[in-house]
TIRO-2110 file (N, C-alpha, C; in Angstrom, 1 decimal):
// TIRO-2110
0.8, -1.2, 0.0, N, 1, A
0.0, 0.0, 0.0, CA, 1, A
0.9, 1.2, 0.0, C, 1, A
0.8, 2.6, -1.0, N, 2, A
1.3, 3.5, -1.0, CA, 2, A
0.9, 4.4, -0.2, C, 2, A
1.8, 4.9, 0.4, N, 3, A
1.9, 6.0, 1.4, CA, 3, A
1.8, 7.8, 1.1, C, 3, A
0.4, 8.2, 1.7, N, 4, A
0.3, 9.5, 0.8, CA, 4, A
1.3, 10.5, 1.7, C, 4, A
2.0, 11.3, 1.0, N, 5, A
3.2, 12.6, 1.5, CA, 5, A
1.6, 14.0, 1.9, C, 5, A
1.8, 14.1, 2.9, N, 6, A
1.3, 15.8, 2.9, CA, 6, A
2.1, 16.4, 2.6, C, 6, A
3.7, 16.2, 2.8, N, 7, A
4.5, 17.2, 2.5, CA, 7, A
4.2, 17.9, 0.6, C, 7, A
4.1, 19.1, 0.6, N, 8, A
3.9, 19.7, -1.1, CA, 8, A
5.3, 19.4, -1.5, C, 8, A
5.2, 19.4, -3.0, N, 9, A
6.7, 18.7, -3.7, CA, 9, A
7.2, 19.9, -3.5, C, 9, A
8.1, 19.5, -4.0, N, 10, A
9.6, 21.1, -3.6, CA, 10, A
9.5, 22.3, -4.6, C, 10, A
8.9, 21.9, -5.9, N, 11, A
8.7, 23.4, -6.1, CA, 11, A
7.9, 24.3, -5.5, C, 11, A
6.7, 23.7, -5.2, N, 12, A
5.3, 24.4, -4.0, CA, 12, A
5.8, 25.1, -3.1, C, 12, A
7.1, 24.0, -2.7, N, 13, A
7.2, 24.5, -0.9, CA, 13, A
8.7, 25.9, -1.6, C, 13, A
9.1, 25.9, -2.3, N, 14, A
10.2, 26.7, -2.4, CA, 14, A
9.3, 27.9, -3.1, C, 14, A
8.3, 28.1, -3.4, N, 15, A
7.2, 28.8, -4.4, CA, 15, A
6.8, 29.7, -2.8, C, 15, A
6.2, 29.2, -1.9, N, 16, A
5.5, 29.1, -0.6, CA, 16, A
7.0, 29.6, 0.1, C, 16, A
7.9, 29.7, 0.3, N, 17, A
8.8, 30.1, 0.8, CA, 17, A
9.3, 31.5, 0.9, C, 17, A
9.3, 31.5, -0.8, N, 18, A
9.3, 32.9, -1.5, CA, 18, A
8.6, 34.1, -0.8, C, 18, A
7.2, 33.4, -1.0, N, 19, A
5.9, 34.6, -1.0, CA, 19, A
6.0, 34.9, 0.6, C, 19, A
6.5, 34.5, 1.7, N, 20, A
6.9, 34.7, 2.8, CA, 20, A
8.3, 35.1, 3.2, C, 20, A
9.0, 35.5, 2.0, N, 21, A
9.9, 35.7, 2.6, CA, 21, A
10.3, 37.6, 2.6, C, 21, A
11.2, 38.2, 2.7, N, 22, A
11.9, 39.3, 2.8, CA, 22, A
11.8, 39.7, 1.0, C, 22, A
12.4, 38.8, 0.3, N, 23, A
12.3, 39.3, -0.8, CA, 23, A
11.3, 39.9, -1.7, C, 23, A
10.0, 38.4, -1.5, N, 24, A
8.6, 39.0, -1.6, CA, 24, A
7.9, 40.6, -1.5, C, 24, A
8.7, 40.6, -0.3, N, 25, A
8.1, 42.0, 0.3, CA, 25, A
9.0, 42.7, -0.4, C, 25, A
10.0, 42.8, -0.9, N, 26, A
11.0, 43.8, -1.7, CA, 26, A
10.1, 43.9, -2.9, C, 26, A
9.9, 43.1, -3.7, N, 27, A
9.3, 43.4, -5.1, CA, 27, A
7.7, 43.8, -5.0, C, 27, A
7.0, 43.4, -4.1, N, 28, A
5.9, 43.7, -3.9, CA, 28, A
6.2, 45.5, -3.6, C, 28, A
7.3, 45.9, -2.9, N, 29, A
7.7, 47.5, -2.7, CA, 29, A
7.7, 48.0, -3.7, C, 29, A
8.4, 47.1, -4.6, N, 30, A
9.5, 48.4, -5.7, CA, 30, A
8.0, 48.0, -6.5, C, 30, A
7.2, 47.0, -7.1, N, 31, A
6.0, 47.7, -7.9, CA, 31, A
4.9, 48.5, -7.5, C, 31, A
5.1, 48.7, -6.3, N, 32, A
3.8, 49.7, -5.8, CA, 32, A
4.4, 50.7, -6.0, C, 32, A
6.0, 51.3, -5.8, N, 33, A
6.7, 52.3, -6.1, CA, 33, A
6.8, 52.7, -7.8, C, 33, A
6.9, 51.4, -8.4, N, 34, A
7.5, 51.4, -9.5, CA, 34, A
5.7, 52.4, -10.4, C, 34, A
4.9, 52.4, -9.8, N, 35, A
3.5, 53.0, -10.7, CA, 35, A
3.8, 54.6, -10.5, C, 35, A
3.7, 54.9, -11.3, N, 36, A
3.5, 56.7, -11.3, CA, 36, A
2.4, 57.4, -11.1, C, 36, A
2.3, 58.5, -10.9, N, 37, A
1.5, 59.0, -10.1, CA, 37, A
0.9, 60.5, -11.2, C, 37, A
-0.5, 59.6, -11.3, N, 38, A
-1.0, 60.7, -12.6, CA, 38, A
-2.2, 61.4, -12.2, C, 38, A
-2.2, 62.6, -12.1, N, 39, A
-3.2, 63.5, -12.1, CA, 39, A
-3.2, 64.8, -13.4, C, 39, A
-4.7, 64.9, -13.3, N, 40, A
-5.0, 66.3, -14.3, CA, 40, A
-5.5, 67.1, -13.2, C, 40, A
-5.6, 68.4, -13.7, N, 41, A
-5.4, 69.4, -13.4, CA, 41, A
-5.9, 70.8, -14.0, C, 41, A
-6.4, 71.4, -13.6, N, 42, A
-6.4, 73.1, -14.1, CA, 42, A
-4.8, 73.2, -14.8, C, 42, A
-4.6, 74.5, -15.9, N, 43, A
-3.4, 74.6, -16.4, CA, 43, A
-3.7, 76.1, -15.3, C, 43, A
-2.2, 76.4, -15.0, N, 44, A
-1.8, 77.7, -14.3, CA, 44, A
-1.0, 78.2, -14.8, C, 44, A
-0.7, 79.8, -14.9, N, 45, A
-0.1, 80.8, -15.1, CA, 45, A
1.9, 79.3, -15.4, C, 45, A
1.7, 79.3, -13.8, N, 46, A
3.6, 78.9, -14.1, CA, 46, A
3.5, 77.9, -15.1, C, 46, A
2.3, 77.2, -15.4, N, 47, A
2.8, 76.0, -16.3, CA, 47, A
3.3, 76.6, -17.7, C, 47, A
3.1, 77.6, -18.4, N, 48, A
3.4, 78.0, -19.9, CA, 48, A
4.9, 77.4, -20.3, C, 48, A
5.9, 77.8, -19.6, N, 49, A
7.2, 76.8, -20.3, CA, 49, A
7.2, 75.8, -20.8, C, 49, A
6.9, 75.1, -19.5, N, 50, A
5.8, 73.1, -19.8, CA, 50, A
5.5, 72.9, -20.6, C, 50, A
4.2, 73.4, -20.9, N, 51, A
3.1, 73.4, -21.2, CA, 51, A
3.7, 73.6, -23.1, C, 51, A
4.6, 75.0, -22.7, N, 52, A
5.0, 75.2, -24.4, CA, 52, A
5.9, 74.2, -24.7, C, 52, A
7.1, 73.5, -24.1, N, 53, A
7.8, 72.2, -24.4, CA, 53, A
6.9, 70.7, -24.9, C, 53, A
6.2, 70.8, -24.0, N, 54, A
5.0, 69.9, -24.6, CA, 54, A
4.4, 69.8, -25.7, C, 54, A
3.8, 71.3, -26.0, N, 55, A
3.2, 71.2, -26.8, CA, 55, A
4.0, 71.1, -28.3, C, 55, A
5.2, 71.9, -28.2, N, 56, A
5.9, 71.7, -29.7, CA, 56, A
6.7, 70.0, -30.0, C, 56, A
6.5, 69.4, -28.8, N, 57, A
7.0, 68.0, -29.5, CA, 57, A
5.8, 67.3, -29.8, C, 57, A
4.8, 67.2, -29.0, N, 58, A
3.5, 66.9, -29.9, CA, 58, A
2.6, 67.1, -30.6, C, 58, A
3.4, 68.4, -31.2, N, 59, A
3.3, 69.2, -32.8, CA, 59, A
4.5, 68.1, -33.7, C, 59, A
5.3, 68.0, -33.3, N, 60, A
6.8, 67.0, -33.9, CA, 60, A
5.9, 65.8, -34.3, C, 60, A
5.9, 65.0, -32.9, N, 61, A
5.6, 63.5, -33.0, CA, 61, A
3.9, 63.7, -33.9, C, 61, A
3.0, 64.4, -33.7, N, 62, A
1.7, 64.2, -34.3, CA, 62, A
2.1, 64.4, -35.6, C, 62, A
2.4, 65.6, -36.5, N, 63, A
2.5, 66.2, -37.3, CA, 63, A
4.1, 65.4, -38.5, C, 63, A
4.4, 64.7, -38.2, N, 64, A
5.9, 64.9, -38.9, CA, 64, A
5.3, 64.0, -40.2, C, 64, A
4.2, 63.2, -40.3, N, 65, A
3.7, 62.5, -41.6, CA, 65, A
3.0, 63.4, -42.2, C, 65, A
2.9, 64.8, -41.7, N, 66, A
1.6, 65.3, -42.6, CA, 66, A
2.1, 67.1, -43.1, C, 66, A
3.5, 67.0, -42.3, N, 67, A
3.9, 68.5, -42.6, CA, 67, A
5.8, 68.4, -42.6, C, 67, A
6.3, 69.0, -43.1, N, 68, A
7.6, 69.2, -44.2, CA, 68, A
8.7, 69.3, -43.1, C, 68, A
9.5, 68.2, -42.5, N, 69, A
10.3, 68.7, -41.4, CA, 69, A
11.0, 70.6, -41.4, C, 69, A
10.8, 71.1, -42.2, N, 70, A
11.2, 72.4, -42.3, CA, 70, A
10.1, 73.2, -41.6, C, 70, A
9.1, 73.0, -42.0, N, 71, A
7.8, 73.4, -41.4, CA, 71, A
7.7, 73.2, -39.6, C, 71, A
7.9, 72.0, -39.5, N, 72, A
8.1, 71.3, -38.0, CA, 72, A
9.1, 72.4, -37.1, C, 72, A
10.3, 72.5, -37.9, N, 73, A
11.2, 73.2, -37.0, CA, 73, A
11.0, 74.7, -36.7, C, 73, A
10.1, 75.6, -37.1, N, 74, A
9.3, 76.6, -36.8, CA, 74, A
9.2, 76.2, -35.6, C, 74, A
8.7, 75.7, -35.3, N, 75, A
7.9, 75.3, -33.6, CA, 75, A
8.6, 75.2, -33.1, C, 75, A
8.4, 76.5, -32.0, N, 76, A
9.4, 76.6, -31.2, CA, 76, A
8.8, 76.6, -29.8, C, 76, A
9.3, 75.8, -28.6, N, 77, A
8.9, 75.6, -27.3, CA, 77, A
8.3, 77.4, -26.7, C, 77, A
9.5, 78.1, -27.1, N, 78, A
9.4, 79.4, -26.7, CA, 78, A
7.8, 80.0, -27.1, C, 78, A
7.7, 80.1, -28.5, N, 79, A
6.6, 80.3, -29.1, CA, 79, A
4.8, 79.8, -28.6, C, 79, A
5.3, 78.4, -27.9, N, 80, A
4.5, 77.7, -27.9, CA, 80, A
4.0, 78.4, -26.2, C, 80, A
4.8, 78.7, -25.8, N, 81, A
5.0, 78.9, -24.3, CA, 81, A
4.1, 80.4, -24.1, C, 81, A
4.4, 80.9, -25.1, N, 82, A
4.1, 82.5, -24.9, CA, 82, A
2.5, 82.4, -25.6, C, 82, A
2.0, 81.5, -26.3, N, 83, A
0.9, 80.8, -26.7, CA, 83, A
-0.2, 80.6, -25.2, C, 83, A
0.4, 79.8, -24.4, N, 84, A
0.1, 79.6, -23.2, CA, 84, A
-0.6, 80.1, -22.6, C, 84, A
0.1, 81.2, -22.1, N, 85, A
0.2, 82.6, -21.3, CA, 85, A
-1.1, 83.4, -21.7, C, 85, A
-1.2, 83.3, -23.3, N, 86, A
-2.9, 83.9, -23.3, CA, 86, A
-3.7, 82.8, -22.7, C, 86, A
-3.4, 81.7, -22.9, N, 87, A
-5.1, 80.7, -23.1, CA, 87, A
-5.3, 80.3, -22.2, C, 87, A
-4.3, 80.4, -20.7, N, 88, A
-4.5, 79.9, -19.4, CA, 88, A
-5.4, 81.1, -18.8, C, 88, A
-5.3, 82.3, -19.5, N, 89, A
-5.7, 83.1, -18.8, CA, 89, A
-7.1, 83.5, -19.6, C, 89, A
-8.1, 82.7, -20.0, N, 90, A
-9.3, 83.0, -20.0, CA, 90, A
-10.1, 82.6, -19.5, C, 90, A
-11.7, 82.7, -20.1, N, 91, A
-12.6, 83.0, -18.8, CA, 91, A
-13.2, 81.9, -18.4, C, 91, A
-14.0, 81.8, -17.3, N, 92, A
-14.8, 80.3, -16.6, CA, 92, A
-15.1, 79.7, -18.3, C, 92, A
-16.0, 79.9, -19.1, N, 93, A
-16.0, 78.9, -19.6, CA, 93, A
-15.1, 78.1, -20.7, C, 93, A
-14.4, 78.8, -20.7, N, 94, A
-12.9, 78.0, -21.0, CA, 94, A
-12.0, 76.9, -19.8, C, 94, A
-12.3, 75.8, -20.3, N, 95, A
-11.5, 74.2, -19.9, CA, 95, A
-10.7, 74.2, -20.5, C, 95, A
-9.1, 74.5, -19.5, N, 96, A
-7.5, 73.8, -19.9, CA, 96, A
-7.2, 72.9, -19.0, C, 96, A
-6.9, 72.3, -18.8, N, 97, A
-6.3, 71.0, -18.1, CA, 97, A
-5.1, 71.1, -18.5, C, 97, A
-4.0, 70.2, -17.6, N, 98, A
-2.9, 69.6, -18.1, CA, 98, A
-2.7, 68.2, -17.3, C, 98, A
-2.3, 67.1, -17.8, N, 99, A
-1.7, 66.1, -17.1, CA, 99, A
-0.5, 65.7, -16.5, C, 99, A
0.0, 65.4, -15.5, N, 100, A
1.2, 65.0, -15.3, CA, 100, A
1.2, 63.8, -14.6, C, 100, A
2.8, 63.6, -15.0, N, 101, A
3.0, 62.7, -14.6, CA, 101, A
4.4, 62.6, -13.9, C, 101, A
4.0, 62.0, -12.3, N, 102, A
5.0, 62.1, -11.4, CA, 102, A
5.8, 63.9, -11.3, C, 102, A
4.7, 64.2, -11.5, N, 103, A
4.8, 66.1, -11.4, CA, 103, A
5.4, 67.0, -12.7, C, 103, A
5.6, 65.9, -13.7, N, 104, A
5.8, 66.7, -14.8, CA, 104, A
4.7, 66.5, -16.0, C, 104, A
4.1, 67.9, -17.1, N, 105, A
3.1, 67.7, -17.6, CA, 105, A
3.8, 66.8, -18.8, C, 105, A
2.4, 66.0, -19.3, N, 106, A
3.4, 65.4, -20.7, CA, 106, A
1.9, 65.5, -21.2, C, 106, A
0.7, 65.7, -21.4, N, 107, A
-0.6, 66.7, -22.1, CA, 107, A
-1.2, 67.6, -21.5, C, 107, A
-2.2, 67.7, -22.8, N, 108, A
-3.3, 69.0, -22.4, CA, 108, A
-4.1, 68.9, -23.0, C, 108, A
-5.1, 69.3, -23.0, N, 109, A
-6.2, 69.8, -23.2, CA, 109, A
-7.0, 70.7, -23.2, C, 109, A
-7.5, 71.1, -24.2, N, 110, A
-9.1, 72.6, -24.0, CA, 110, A
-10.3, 72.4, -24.7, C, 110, A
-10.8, 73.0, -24.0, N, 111, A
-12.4, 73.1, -24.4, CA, 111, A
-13.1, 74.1, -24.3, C, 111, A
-14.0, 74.8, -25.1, N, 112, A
-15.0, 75.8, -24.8, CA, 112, A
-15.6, 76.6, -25.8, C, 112, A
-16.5, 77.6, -26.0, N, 113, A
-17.4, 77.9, -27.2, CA, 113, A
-17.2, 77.7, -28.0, C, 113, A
-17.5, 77.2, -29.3, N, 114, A
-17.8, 77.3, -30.7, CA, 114, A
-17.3, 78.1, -31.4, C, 114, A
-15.7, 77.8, -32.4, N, 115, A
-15.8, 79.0, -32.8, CA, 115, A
-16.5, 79.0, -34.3, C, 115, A
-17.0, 78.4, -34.4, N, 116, A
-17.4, 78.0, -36.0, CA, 116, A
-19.0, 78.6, -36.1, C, 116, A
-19.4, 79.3, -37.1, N, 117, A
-20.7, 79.7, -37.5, CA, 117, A
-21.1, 78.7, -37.8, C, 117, A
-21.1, 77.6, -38.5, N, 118, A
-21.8, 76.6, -38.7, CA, 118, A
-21.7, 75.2, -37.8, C, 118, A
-21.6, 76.0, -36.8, N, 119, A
-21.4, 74.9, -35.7, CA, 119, A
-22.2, 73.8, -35.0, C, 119, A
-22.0, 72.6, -35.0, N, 120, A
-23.4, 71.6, -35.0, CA, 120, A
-23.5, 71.7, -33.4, C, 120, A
-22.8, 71.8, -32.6, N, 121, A
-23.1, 72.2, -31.0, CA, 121, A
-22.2, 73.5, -30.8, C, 121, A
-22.7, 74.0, -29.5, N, 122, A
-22.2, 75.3, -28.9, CA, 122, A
-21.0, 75.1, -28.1, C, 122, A
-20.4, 74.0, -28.1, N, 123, A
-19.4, 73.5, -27.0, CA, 123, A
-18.5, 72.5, -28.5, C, 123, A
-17.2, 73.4, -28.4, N, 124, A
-15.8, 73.1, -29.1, CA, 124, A
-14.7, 72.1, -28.4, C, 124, A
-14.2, 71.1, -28.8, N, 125, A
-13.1, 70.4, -28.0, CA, 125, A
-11.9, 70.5, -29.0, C, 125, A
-10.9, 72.0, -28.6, N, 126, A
-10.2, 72.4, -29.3, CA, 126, A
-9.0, 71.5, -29.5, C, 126, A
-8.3, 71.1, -28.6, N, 127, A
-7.3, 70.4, -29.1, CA, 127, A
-7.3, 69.7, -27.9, C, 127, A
-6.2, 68.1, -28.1, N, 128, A
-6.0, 67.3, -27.1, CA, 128, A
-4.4, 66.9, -27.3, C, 128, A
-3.7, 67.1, -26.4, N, 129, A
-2.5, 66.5, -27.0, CA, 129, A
-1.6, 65.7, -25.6, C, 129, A
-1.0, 64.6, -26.3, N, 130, A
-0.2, 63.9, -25.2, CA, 130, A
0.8, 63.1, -25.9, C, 130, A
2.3, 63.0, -25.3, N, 131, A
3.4, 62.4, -25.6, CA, 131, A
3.2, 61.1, -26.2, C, 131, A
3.3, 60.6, -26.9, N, 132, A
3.5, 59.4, -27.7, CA, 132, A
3.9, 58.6, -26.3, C, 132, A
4.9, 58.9, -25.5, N, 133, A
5.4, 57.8, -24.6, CA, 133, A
4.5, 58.0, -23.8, C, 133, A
3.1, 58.0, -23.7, N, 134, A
2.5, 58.0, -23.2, CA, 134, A
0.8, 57.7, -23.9, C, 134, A
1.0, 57.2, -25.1, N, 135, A
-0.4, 56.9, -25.2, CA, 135, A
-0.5, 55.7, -25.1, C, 135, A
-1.9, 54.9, -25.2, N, 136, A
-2.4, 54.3, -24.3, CA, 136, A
-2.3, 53.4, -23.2, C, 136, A
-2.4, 54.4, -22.1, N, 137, A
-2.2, 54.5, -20.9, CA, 137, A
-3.2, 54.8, -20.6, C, 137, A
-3.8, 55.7, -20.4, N, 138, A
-5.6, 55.6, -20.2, CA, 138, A
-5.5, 57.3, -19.9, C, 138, A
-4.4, 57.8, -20.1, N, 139, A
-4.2, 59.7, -19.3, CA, 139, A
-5.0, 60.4, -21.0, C, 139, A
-4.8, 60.0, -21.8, N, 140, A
-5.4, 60.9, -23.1, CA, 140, A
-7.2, 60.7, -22.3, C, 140, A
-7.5, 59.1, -22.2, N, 141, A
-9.1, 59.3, -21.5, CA, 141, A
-9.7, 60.5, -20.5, C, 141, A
-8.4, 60.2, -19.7, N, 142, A
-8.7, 61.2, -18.4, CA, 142, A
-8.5, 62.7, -18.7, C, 142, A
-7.8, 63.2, -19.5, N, 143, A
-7.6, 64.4, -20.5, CA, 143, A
-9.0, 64.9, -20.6, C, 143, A
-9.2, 64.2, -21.5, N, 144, A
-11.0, 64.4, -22.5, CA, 144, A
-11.9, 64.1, -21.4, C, 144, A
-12.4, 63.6, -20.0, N, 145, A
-12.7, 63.8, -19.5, CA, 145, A
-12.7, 64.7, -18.4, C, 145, A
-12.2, 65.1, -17.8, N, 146, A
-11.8, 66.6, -17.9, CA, 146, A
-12.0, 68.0, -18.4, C, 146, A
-12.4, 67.8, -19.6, N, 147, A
-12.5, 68.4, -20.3, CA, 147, A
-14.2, 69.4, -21.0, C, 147, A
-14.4, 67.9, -20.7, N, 148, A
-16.0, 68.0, -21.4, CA, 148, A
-17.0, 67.5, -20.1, C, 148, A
-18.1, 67.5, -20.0, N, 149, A
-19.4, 67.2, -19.4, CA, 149, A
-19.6, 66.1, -20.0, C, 149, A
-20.2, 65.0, -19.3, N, 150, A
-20.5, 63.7, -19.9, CA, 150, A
-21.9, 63.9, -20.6, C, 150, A
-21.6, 63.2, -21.6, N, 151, A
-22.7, 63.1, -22.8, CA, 151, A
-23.0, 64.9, -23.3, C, 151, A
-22.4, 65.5, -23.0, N, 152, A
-22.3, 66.9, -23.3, CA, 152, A
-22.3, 67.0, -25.1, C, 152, A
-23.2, 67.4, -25.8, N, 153, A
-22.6, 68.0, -27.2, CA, 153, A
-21.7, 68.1, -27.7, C, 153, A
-21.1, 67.7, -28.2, N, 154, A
-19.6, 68.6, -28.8, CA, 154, A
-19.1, 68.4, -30.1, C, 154, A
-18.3, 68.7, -30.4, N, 155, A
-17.4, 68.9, -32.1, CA, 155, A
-16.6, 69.1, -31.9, C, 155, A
-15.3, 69.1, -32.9, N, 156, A
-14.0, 68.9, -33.1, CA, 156, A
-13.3, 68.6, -34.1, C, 156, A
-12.3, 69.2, -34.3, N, 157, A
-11.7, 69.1, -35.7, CA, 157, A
-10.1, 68.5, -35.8, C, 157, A
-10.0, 67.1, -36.6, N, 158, A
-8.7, 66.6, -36.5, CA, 158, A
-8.2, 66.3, -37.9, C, 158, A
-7.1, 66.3, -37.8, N, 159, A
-6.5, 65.9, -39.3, CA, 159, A
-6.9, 64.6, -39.8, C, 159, A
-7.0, 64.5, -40.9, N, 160, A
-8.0, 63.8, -41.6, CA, 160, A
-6.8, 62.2, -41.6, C, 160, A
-5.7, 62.4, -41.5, N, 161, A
-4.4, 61.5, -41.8, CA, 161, A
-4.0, 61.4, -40.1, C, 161, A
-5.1, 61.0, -39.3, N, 162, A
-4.7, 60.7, -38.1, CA, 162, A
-5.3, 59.6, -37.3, C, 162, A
-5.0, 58.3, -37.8, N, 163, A
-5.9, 57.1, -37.3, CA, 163, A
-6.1, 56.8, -36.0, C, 163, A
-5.4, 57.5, -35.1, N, 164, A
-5.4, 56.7, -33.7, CA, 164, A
-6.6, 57.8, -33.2, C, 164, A
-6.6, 59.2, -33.9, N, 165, A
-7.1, 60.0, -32.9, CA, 165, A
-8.7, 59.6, -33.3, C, 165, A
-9.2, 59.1, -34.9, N, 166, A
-10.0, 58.7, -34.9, CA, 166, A
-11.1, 58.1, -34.1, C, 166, A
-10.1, 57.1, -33.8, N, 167, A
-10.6, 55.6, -33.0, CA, 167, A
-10.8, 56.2, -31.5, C, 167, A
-9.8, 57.4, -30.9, N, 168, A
-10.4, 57.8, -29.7, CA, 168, A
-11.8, 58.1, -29.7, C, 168, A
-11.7, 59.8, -30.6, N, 169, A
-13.2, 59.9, -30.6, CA, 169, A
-14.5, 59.1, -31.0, C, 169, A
-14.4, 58.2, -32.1, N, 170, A
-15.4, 57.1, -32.2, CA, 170, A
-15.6, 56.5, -30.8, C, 170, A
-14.5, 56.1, -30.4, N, 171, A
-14.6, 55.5, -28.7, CA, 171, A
-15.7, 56.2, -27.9, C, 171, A
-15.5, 57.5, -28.1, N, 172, A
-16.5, 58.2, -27.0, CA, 172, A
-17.3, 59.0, -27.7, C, 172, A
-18.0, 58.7, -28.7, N, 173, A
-19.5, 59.0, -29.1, CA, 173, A
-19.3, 59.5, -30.3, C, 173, A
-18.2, 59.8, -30.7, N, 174, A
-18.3, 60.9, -32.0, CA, 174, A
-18.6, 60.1, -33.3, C, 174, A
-18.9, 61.0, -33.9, N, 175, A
-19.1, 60.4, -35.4, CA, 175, A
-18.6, 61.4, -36.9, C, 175, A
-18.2, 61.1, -37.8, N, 176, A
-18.0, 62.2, -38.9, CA, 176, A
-18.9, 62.8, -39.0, C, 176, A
-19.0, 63.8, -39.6, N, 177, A
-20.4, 64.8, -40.0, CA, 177, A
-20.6, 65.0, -41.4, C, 177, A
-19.2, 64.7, -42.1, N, 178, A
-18.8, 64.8, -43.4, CA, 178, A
-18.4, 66.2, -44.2, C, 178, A
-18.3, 67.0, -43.1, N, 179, A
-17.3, 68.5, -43.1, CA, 179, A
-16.5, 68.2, -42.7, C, 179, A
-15.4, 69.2, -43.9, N, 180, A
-13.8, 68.9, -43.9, CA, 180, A
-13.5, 70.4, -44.5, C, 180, A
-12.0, 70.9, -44.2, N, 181, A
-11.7, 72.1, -44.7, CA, 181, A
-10.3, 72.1, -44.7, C, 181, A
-9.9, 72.7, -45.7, N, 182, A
-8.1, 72.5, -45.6, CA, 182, A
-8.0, 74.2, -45.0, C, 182, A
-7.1, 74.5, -43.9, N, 183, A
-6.5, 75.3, -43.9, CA, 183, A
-4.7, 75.7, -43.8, C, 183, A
-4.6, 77.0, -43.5, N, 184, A
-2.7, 76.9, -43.6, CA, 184, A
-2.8, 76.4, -42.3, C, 184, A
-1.1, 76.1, -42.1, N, 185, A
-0.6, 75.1, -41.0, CA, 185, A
0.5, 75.2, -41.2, C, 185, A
1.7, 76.1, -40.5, N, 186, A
2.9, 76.2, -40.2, CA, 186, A
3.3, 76.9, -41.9, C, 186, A
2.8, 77.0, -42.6, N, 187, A
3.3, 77.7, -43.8, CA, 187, A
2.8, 76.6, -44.6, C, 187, A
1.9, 75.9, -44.2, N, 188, A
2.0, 74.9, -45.2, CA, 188, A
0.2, 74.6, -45.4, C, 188, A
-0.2, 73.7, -45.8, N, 189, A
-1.8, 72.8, -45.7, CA, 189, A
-2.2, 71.8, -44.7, C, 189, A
-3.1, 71.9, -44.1, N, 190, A
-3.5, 70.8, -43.0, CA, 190, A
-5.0, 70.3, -43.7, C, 190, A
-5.5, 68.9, -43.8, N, 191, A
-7.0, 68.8, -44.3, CA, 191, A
-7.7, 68.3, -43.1, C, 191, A
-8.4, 68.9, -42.3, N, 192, A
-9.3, 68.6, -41.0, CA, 192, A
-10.5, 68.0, -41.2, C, 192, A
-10.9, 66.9, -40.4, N, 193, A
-12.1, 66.5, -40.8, CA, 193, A
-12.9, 67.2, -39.4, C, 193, A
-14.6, 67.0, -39.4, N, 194, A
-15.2, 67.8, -38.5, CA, 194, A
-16.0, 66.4, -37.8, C, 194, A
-15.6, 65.8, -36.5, N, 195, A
-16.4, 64.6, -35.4, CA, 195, A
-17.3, 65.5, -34.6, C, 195, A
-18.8, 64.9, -34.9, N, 196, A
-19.2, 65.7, -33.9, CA, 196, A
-19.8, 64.3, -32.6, C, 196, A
-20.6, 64.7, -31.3, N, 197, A
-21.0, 64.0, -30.6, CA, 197, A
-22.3, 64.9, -30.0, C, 197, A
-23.7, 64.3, -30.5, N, 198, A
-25.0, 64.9, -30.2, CA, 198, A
-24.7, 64.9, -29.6, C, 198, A
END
């Protein structure tokens, strides 16, 4: 007759050793450390330097398939910064946000009246932007949330040669409207399509 072992075989018990030991608790440290720490935010007056470094590289990284690297290099952080400095400073119904992460911004976001006469809602979601090393991650979500009032109206205009941003806004209610308009862009042509969301 065979004799049953309680003892667990040796990988179990060296497995079961581990999760009780000093080391466990080491790695269990460094990944609760190792997550960053992401909040949005109101943009403020001091953010404009930020805010303008930011924004000219994700003028770079969005833009470099659809405009002339000569064009690109216009964009200057400086420029971008002094950009800022107006749009932080308007009124309640104007939504800027910025996101950071582990205290430094890497997007932004705005929102607020219509600037379009033929505008299918009264509420504009002017731009959104966030570091490539940082998309999907769920901070562009929390951006546009932020931003807007849930199920709120809205519209928005993106370059027509931009698949990911597409798939955002389809994600959260938008649809084409089938208005489109080329305007200038850095000295050059941009062709925007128009997403709206009843």
């Amino acid at each position: 007759m065979r004799t049953l072992h309680a003892r667990p075989p040796r990988v179990i018990r060296l497995l079961l050793d581990f999760l009780f030991s000093d080391a466990a608790r080491r790695v269990t440290t460094m990944s609760a450390e190792a997550q960053p720490e992401v909040i949005v935010r109101p943009v403020r007056d001091v953010d404009a330097e930020a805010l303008g470094r930011v924004h000219a590289q994700c003028w770079h990284e969005t833009y470099d398939h659809l405009i002339s690297k000569a064009a690109l290099e216009k964009v200057s952080p400086r420029r971008m910064a002094e950009l800022w400095t107006h749009w932080a400073a308007q009124g309640p119904e104007f939504k800027m946000n910025a996101a950071l992460v582990d205290g430094e911004i890497v997007g932004f976001v705005g929102s607020g009246p219509a600037r379009d006469k033929d505008a299918p809602a009264f509420r504009e979601l002017y731009f959104i932007y966030l570091l490539d090393a940082y998309h999907s991650t769920g901070i562009g979500q929390k951006l546009f949330d932020a931003a807007v009032e849930k199920d709120e109206p809205l519209y928005l205009w993106v370059a027509e040669d931009n698949p990911r941003a597409h798939r955002f806004y389809t994600r959260n209610g938008f649809h084409l409207d089938g208005a489109s308009h080329t305007e200038p862009f850095l000295g050059e042509t941009l062709t925007e399509v128009r997403f709206v969301r009843p």
